[in-house]
mmCIF file of the protein (N, C-alpha, C, O) and its ligand, coordinates in Angstrom:
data_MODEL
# 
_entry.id   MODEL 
# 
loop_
_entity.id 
_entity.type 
_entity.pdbx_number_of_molecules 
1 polymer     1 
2 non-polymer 1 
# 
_entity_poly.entity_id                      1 
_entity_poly.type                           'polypeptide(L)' 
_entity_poly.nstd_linkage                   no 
_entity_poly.nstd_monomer                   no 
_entity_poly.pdbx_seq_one_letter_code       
;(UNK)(UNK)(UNK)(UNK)(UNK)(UNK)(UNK)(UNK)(UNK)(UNK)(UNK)(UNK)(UNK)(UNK)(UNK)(UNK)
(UNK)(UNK)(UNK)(UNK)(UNK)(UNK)(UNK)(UNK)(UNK)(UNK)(UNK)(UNK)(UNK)(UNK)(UNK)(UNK)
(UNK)(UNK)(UNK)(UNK)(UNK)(UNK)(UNK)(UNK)(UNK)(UNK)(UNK)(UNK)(UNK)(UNK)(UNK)(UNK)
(UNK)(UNK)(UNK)(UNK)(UNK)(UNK)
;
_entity_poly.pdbx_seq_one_letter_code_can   XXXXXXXXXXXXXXXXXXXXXXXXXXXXXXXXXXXXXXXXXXXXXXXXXXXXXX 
_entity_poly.pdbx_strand_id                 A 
# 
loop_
_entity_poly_seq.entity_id 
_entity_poly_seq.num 
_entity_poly_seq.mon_id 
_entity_poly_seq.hetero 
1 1  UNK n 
1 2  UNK n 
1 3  UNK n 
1 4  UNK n 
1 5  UNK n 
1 6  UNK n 
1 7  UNK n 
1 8  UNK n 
1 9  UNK n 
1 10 UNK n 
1 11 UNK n 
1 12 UNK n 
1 13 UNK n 
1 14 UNK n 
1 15 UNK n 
1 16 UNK n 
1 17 UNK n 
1 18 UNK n 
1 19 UNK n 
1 20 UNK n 
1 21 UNK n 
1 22 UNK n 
1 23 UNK n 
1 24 UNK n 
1 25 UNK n 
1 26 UNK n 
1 27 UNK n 
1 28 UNK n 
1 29 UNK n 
1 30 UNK n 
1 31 UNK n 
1 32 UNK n 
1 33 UNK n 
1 34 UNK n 
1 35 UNK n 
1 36 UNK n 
1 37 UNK n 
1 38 UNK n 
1 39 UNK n 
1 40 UNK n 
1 41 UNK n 
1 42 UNK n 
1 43 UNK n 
1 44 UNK n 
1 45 UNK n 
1 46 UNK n 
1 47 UNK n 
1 48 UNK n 
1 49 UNK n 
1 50 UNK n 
1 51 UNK n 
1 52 UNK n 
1 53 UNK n 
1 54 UNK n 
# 
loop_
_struct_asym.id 
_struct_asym.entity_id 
A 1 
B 2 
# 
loop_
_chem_comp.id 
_chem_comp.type 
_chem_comp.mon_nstd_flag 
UNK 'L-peptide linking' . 
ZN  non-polymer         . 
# 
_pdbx_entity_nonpoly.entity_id   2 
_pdbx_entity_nonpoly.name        ? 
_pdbx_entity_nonpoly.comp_id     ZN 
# 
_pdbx_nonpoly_scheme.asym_id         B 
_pdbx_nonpoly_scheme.entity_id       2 
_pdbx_nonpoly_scheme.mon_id          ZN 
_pdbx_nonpoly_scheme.ndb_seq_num     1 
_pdbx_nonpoly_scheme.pdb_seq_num     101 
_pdbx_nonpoly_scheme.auth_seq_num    101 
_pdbx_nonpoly_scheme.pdb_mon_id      ZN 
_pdbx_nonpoly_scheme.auth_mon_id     ZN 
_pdbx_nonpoly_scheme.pdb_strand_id   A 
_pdbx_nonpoly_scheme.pdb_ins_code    . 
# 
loop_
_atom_site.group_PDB 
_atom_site.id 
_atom_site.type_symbol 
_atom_site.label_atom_id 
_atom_site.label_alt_id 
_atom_site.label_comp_id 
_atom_site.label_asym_id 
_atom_site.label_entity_id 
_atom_site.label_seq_id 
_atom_site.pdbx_PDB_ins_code 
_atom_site.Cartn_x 
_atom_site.Cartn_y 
_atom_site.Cartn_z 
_atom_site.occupancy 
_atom_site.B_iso_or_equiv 
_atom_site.pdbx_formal_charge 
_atom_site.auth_seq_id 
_atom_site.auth_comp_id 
_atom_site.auth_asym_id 
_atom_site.auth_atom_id 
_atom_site.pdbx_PDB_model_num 
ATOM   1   N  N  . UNK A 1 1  ? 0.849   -1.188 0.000   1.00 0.00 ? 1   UNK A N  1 
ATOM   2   C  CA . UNK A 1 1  ? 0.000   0.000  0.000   1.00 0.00 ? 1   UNK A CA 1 
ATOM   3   C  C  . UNK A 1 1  ? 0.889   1.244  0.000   1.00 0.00 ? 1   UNK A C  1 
ATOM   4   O  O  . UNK A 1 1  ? 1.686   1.364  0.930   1.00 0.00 ? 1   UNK A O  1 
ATOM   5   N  N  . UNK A 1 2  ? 0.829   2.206  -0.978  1.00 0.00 ? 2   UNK A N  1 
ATOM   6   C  CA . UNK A 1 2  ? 1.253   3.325  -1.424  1.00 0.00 ? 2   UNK A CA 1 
ATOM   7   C  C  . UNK A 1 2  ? 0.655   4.620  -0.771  1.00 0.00 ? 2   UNK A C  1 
ATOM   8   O  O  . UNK A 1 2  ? -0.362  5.076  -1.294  1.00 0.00 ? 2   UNK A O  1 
ATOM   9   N  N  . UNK A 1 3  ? 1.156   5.217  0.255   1.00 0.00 ? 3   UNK A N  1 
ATOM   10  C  CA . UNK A 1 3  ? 0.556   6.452  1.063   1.00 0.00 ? 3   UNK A CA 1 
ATOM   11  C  C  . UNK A 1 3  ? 1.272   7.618  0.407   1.00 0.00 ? 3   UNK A C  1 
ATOM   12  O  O  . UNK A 1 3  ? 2.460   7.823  0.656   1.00 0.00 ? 3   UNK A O  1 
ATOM   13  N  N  . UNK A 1 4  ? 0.466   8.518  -0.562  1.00 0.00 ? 4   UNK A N  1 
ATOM   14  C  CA . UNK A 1 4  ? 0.440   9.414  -0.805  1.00 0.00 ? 4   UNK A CA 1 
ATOM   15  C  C  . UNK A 1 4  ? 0.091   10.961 -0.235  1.00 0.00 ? 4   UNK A C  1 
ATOM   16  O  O  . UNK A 1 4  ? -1.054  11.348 -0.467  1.00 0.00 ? 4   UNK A O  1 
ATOM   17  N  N  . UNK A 1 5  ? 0.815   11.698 0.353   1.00 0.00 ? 5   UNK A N  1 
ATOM   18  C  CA . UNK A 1 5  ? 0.454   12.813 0.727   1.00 0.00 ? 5   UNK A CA 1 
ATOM   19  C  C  . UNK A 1 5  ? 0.892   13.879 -0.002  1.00 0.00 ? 5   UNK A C  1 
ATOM   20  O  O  . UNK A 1 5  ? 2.116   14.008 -0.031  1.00 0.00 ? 5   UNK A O  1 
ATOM   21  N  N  . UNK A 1 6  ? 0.087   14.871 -0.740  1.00 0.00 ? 6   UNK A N  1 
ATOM   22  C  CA . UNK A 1 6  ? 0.280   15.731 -1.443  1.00 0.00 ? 6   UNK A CA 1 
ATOM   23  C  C  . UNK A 1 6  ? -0.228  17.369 -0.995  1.00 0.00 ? 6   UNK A C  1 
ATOM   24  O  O  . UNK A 1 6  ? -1.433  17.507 -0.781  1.00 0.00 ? 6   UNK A O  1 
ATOM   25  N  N  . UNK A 1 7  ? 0.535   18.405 -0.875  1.00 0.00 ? 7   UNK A N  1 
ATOM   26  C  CA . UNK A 1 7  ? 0.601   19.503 -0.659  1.00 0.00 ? 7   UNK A CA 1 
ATOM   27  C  C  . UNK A 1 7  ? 0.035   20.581 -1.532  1.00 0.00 ? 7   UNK A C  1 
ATOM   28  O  O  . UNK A 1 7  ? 0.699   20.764 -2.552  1.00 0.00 ? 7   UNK A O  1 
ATOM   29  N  N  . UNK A 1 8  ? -1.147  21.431 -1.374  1.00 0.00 ? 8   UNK A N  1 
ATOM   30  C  CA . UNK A 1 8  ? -2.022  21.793 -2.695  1.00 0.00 ? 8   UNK A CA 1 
ATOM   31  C  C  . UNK A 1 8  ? -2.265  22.864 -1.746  1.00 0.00 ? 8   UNK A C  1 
ATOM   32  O  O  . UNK A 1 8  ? -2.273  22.887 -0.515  1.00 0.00 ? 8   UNK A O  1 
ATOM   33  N  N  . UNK A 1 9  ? -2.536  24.077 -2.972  1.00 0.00 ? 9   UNK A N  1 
ATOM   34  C  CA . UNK A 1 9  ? -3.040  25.484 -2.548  1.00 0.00 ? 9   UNK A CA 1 
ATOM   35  C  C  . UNK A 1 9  ? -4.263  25.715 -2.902  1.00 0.00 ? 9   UNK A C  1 
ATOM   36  O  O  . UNK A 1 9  ? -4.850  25.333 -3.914  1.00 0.00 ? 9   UNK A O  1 
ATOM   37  N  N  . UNK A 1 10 ? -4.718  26.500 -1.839  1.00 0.00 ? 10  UNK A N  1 
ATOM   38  C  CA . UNK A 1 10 ? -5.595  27.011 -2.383  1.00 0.00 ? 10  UNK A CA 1 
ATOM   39  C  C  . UNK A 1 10 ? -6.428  28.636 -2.499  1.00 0.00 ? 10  UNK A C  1 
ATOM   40  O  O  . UNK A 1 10 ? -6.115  29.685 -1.936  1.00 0.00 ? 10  UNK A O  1 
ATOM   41  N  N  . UNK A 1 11 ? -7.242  28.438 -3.173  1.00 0.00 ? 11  UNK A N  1 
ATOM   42  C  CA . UNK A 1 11 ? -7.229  30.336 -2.651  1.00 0.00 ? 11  UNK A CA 1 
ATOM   43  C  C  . UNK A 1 11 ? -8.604  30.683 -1.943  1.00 0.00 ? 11  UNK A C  1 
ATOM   44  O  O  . UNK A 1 11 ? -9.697  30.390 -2.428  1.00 0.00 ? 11  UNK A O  1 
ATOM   45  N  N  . UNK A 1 12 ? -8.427  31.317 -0.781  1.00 0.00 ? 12  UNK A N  1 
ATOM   46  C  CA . UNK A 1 12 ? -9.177  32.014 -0.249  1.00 0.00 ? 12  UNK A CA 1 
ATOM   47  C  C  . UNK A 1 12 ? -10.323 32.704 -0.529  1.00 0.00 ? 12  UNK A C  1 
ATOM   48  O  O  . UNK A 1 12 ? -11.164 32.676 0.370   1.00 0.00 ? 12  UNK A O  1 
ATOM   49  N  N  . UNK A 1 13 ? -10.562 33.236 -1.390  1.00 0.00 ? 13  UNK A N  1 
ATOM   50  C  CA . UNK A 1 13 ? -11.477 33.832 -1.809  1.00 0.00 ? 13  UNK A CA 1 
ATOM   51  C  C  . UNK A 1 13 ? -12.737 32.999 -2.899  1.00 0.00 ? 13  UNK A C  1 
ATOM   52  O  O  . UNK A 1 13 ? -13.967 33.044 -2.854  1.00 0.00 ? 13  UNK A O  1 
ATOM   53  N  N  . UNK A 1 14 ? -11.681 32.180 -3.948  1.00 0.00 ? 14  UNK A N  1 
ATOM   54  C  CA . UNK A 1 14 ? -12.753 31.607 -4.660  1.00 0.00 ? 14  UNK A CA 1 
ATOM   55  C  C  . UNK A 1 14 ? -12.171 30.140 -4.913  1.00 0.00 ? 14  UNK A C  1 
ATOM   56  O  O  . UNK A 1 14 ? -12.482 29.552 -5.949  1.00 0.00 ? 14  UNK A O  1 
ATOM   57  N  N  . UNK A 1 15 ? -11.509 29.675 -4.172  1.00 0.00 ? 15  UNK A N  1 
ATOM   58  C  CA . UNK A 1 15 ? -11.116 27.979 -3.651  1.00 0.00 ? 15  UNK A CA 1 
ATOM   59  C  C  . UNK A 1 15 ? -10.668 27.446 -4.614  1.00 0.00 ? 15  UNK A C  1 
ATOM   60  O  O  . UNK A 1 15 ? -10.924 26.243 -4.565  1.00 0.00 ? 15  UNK A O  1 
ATOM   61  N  N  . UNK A 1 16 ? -9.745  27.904 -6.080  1.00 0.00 ? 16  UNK A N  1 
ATOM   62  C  CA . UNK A 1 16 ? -9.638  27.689 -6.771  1.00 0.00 ? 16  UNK A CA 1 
ATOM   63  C  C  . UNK A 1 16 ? -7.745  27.557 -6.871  1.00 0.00 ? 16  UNK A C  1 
ATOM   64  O  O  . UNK A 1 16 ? -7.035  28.519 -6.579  1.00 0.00 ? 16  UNK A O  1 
ATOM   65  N  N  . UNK A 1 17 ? -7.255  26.398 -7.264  1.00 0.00 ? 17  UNK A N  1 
ATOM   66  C  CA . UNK A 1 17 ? -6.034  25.658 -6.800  1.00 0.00 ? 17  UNK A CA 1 
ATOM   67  C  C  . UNK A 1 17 ? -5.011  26.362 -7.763  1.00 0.00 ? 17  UNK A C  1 
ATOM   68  O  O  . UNK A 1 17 ? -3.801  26.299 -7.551  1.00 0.00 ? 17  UNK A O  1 
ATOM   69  N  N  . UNK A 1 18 ? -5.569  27.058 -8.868  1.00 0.00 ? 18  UNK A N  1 
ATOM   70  C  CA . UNK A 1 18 ? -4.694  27.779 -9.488  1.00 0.00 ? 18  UNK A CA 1 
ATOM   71  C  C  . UNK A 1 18 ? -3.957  28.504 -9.108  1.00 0.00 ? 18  UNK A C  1 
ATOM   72  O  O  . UNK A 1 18 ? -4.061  29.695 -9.399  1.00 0.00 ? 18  UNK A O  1 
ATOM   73  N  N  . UNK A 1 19 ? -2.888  28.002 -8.271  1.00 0.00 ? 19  UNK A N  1 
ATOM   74  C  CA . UNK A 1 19 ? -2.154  29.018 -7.645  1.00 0.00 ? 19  UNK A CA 1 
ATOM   75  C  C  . UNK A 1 19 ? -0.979  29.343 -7.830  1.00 0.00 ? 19  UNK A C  1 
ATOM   76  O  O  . UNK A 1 19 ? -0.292  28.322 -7.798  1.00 0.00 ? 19  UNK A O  1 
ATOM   77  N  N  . UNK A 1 20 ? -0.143  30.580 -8.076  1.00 0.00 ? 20  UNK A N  1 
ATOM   78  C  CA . UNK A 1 20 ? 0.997   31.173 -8.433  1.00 0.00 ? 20  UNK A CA 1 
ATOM   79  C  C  . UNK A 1 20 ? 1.778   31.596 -7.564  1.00 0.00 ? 20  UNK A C  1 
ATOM   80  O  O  . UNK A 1 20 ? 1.346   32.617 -7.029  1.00 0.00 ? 20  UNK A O  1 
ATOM   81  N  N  . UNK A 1 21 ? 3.172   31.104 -7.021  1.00 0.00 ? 21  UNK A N  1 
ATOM   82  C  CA . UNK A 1 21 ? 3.784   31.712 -5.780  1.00 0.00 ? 21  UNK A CA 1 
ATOM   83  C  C  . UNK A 1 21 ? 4.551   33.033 -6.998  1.00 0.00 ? 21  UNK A C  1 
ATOM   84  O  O  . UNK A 1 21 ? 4.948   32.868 -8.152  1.00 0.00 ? 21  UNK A O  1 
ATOM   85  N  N  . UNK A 1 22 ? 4.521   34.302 -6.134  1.00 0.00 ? 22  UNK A N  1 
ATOM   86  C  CA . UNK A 1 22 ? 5.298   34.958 -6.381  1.00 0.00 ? 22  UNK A CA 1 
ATOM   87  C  C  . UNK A 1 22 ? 6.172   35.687 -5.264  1.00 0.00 ? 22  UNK A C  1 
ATOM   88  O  O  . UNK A 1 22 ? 5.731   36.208 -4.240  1.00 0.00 ? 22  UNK A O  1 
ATOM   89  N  N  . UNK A 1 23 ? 7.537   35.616 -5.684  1.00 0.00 ? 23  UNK A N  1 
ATOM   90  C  CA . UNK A 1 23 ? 8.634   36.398 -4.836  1.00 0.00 ? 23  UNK A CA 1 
ATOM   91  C  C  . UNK A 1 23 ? 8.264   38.230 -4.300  1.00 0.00 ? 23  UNK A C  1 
ATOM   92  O  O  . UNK A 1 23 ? 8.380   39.126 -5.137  1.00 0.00 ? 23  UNK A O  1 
ATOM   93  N  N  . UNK A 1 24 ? 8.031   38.400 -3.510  1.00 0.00 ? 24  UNK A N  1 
ATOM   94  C  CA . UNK A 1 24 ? 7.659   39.809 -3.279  1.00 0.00 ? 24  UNK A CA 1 
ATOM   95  C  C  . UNK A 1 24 ? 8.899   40.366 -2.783  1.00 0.00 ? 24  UNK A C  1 
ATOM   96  O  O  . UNK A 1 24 ? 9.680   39.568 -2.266  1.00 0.00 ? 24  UNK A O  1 
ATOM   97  N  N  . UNK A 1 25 ? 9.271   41.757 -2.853  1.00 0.00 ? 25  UNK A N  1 
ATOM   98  C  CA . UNK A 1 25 ? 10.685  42.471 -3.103  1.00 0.00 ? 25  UNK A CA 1 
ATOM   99  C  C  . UNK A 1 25 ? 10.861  42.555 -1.283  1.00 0.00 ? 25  UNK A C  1 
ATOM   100 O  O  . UNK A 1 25 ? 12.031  42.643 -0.912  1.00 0.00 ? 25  UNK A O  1 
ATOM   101 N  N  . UNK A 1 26 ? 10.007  42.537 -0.395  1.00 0.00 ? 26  UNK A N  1 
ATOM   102 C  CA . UNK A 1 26 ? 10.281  42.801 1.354   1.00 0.00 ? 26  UNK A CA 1 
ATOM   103 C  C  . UNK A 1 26 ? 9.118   42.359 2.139   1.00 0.00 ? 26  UNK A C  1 
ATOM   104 O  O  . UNK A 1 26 ? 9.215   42.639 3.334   1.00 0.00 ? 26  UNK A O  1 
ATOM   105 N  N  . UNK A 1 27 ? 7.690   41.543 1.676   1.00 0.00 ? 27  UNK A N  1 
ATOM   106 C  CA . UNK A 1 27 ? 7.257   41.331 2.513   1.00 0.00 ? 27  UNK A CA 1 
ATOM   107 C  C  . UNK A 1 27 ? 7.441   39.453 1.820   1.00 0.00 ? 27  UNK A C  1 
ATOM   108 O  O  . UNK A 1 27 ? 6.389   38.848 1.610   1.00 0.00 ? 27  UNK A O  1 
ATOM   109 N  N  . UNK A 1 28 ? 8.868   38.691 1.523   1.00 0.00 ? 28  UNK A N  1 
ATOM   110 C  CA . UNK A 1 28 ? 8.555   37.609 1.033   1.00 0.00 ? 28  UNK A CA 1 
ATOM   111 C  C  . UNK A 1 28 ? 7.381   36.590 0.151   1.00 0.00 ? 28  UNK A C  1 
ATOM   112 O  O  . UNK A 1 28 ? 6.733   37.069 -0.780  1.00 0.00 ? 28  UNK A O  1 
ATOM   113 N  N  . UNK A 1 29 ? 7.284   35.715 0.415   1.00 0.00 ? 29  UNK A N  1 
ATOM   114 C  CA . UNK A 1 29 ? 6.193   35.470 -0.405  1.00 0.00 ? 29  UNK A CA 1 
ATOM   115 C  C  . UNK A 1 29 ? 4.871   35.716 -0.158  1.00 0.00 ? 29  UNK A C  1 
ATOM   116 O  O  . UNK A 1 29 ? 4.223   35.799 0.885   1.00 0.00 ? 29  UNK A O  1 
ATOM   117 N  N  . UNK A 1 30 ? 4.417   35.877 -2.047  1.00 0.00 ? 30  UNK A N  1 
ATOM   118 C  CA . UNK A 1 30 ? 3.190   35.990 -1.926  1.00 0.00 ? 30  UNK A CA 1 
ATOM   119 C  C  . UNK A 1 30 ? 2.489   35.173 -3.229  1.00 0.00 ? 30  UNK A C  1 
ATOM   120 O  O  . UNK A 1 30 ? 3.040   34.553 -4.139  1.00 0.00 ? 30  UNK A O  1 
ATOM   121 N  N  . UNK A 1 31 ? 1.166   35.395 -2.982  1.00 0.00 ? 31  UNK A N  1 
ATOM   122 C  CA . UNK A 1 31 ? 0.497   34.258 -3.830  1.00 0.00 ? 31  UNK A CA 1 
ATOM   123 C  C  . UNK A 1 31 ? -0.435  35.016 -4.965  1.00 0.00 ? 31  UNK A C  1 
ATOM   124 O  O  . UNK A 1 31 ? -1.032  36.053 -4.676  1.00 0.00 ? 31  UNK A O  1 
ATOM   125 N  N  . UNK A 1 32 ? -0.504  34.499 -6.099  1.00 0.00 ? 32  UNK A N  1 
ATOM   126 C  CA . UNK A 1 32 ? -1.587  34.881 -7.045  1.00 0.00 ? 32  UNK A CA 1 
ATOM   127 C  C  . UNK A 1 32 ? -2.698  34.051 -7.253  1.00 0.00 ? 32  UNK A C  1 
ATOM   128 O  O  . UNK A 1 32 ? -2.356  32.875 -7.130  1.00 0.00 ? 32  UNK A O  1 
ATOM   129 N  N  . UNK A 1 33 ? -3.657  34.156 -7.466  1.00 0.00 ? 33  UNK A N  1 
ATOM   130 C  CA . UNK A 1 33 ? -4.814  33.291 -7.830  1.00 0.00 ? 33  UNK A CA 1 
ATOM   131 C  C  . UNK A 1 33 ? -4.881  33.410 -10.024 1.00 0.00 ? 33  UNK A C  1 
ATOM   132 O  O  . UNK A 1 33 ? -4.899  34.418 -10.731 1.00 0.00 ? 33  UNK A O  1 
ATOM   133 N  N  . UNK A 1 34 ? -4.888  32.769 -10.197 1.00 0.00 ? 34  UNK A N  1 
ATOM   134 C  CA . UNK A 1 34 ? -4.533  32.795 -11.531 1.00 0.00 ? 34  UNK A CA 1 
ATOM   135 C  C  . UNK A 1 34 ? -6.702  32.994 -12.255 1.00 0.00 ? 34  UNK A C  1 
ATOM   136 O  O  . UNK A 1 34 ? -7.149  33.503 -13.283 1.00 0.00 ? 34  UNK A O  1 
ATOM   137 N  N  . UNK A 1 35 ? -7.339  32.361 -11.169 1.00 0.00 ? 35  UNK A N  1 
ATOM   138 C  CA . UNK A 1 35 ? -9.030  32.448 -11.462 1.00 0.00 ? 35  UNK A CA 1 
ATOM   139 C  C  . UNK A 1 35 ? -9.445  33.926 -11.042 1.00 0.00 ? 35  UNK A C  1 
ATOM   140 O  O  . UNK A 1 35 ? -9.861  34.738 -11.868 1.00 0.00 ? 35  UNK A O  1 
ATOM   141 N  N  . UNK A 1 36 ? -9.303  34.197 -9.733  1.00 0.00 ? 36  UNK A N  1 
ATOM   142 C  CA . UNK A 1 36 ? -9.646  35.243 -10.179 1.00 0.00 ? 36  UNK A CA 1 
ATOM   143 C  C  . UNK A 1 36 ? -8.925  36.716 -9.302  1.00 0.00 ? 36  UNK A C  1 
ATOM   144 O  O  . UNK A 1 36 ? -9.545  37.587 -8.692  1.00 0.00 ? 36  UNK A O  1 
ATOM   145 N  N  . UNK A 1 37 ? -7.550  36.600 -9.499  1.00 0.00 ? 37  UNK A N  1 
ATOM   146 C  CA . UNK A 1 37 ? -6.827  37.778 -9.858  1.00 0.00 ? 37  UNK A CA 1 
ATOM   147 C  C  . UNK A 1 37 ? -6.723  37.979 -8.113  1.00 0.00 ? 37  UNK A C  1 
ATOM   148 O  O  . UNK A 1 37 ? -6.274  39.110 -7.931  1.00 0.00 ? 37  UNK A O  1 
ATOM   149 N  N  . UNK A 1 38 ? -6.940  37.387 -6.966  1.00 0.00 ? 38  UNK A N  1 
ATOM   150 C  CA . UNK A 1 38 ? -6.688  37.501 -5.789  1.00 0.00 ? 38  UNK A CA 1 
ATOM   151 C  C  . UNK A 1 38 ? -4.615  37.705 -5.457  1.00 0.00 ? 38  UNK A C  1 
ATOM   152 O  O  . UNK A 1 38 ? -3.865  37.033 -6.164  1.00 0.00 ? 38  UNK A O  1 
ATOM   153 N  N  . UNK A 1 39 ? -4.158  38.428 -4.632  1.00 0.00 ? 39  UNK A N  1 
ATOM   154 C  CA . UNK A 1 39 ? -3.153  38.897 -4.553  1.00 0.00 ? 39  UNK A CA 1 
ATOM   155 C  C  . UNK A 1 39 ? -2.620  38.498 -3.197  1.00 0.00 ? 39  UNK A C  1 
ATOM   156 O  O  . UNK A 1 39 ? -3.059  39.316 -2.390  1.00 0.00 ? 39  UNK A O  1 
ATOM   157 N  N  . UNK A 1 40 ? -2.001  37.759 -2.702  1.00 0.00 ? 40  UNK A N  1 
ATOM   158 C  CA . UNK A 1 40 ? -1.832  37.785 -1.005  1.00 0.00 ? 40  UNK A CA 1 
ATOM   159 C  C  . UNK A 1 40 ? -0.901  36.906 0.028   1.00 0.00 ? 40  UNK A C  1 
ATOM   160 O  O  . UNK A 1 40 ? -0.417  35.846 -0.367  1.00 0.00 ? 40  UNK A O  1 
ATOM   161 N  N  . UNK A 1 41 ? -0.752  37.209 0.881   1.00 0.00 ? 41  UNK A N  1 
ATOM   162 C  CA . UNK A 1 41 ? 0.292   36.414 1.438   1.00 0.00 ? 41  UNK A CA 1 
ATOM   163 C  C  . UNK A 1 41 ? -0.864  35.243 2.071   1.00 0.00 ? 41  UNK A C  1 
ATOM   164 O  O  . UNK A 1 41 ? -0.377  34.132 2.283   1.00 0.00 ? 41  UNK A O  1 
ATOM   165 N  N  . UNK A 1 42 ? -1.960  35.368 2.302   1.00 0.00 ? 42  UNK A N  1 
ATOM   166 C  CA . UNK A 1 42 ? -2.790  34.453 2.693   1.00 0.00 ? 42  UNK A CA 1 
ATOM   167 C  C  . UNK A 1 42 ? -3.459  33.024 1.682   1.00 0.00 ? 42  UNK A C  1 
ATOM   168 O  O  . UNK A 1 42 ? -4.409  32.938 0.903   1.00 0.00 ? 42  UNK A O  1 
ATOM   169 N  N  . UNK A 1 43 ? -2.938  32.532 1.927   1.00 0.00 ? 43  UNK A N  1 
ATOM   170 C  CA . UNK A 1 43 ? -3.528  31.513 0.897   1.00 0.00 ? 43  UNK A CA 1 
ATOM   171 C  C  . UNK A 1 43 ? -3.639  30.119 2.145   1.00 0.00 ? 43  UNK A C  1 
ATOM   172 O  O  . UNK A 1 43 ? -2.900  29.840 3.088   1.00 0.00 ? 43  UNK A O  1 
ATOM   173 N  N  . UNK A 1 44 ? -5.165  29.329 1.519   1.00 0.00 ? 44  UNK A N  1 
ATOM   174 C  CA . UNK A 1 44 ? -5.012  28.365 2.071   1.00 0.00 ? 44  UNK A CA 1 
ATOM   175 C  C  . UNK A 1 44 ? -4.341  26.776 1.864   1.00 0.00 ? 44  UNK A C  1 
ATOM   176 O  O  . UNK A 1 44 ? -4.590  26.349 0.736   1.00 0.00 ? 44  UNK A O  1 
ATOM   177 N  N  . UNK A 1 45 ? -3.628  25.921 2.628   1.00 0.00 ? 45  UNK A N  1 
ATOM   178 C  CA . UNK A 1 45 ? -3.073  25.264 2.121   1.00 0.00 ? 45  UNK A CA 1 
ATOM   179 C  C  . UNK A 1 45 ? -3.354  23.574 2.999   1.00 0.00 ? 45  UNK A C  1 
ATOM   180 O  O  . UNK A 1 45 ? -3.106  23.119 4.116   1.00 0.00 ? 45  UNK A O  1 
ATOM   181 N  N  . UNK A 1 46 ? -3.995  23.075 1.743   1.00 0.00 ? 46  UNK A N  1 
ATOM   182 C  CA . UNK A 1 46 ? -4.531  21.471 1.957   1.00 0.00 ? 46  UNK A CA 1 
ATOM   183 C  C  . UNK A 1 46 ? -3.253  20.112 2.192   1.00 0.00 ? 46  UNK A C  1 
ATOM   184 O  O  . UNK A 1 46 ? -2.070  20.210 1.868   1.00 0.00 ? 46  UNK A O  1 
ATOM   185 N  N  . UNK A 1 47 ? -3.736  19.225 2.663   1.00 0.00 ? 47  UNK A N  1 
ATOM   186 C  CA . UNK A 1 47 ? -2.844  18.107 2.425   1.00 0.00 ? 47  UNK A CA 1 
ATOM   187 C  C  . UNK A 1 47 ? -4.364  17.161 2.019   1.00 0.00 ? 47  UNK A C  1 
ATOM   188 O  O  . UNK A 1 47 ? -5.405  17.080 2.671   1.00 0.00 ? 47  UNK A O  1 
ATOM   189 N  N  . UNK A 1 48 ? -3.944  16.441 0.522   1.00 0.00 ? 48  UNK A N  1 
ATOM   190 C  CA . UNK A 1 48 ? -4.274  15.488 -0.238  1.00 0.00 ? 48  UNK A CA 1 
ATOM   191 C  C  . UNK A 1 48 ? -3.577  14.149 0.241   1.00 0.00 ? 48  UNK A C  1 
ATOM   192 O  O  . UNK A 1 48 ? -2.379  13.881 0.335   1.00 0.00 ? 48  UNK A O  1 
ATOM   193 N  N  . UNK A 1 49 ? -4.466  13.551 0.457   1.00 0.00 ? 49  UNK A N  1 
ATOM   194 C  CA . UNK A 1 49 ? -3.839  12.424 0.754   1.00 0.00 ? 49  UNK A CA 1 
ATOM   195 C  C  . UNK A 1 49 ? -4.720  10.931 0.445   1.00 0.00 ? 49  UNK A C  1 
ATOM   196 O  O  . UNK A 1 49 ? -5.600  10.364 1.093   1.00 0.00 ? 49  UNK A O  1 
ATOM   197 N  N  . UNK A 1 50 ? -4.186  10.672 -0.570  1.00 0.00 ? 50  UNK A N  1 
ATOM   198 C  CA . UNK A 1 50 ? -4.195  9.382  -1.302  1.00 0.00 ? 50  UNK A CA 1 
ATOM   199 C  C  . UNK A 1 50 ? -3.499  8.056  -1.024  1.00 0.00 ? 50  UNK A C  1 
ATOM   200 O  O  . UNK A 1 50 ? -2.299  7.798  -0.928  1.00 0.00 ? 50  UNK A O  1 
ATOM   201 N  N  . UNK A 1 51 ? -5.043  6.958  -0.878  1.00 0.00 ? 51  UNK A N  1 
ATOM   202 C  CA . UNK A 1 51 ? -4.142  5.515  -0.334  1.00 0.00 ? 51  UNK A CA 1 
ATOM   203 C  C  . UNK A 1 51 ? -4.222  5.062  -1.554  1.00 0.00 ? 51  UNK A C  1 
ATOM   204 O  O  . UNK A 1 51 ? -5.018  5.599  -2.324  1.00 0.00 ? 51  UNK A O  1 
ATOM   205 N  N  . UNK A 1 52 ? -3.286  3.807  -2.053  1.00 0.00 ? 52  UNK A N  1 
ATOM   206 C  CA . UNK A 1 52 ? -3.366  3.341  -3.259  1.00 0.00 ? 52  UNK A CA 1 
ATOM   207 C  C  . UNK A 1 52 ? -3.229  1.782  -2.820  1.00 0.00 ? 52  UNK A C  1 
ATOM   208 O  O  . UNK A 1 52 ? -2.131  1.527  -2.326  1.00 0.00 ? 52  UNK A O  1 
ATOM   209 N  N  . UNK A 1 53 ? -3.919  0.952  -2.884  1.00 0.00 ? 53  UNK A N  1 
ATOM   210 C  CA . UNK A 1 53 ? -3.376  -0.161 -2.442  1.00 0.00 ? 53  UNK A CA 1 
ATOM   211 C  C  . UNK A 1 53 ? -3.558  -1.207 -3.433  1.00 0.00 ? 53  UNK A C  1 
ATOM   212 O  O  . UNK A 1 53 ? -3.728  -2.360 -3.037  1.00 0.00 ? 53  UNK A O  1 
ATOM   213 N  N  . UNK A 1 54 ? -3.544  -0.950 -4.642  1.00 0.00 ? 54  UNK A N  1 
ATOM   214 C  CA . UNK A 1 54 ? -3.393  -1.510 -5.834  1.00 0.00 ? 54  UNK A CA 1 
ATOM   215 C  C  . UNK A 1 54 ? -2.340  -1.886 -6.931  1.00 0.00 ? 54  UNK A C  1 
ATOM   216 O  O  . UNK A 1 54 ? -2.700  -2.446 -7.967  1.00 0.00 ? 54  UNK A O  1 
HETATM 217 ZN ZN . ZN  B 2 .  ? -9.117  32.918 -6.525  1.00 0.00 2 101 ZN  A ZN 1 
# 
């Protein structure tokens, strides 16, 4: 059995995984929403986790 745990973003505003890290010049990272144009150091972040026992 294959335990998969996978690390996925998401966005806050409209839960949509399209997510873009971008380098910000002094407040470090920040995030883009690529759906709908959200900007922020807040983003939410899932763990996926997939059994495979096949
Ligand atoms: Zn969004």
């Amino acid at each position: 059995m294959i335990h998969i745990s996978k690390k996925i973003k998401r966005c806050p505003k409209c839960g949509s995984t399209d997510i873009v890290s971008e380098a910000g010049m002094m407040t470090g990272y920040k995030y883009h929403c690529r759906k709908c144009d959200y900007v922020g150091a807040l983003i939410l972040e899932e763990y996926l986790e997939k059994e495979t026992d096949k």
